[in-house]
C-alpha positions as CSV (number, residue, x, y, z in Angstrom):
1,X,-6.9,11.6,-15.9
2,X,-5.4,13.1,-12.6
3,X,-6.1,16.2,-11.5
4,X,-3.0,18.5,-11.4
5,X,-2.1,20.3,-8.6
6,X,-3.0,23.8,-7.8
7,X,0.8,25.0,-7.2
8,X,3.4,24.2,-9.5
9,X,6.4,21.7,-8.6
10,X,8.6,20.0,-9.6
11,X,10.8,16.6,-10.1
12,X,14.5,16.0,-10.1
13,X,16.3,13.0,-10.2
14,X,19.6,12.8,-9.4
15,X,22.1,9.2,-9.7
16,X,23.5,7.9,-6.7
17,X,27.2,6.6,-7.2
18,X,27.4,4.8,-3.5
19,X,30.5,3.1,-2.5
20,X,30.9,-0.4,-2.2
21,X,29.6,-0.3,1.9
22,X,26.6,1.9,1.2
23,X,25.7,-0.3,-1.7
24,X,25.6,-3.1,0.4
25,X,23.7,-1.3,3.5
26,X,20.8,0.5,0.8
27,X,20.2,-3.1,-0.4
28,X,19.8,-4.7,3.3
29,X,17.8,-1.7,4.4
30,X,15.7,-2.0,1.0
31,X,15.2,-5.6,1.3
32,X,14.0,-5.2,5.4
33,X,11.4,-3.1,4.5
34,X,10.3,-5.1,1.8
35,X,9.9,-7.8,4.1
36,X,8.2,-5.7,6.5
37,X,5.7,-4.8,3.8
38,X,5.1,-7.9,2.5
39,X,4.5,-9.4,6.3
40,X,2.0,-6.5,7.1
41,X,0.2,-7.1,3.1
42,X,0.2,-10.8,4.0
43,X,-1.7,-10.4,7.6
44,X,-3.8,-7.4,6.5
45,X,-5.2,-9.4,3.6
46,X,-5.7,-12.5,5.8
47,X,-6.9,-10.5,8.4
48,X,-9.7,-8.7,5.1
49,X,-10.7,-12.8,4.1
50,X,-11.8,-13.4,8.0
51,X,-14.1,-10.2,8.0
52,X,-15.2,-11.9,4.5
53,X,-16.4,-14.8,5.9
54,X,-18.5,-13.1,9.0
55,X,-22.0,-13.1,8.5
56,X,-22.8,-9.7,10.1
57,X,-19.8,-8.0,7.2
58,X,-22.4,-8.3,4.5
59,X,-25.5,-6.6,5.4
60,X,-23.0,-3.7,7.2
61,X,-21.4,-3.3,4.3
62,X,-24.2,-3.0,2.1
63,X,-26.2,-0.5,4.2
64,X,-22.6,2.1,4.5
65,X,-21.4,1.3,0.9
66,X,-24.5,2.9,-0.8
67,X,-22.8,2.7,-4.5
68,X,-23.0,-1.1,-4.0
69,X,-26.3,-1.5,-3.4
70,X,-28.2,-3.4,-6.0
71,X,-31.9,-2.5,-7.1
């Protein structure tokens, strides 16, 4: 379970009712960043394979990641 917050809030939400020309822009904005995200996930992961596939990666990963260690 999560821990809850020490101060208390709150969340609201309220319905948009955009016109026709702020539909239209929220979706094109939406859909940039989306493909910004997706470009950055893409590379990031590519870039996560490659580290991966060095030799050195294991053996530095194993002596910082003590909860991995095995025996």
């Amino acid at each position: 379970m999560a821990k809850r917050a020490k101060t208390s809030s709150f969340v609201t939400e309220v319905e948009l009712n955009p016109t026709g020309r702020q539909a239209k822009k929220m979706r094109s904005r939406f859909e940039a960043a989306h493909q910004v995200y997706d470009a950055c996930l893409g590379e990031t992961l590519r870039r996560m394979d490659l580290v991966r596939q060095s030799p050195k990666w294991r053996p530095q990963f194993l002596q910082y990641s003590p909860c991995w260690r095995t025996g």
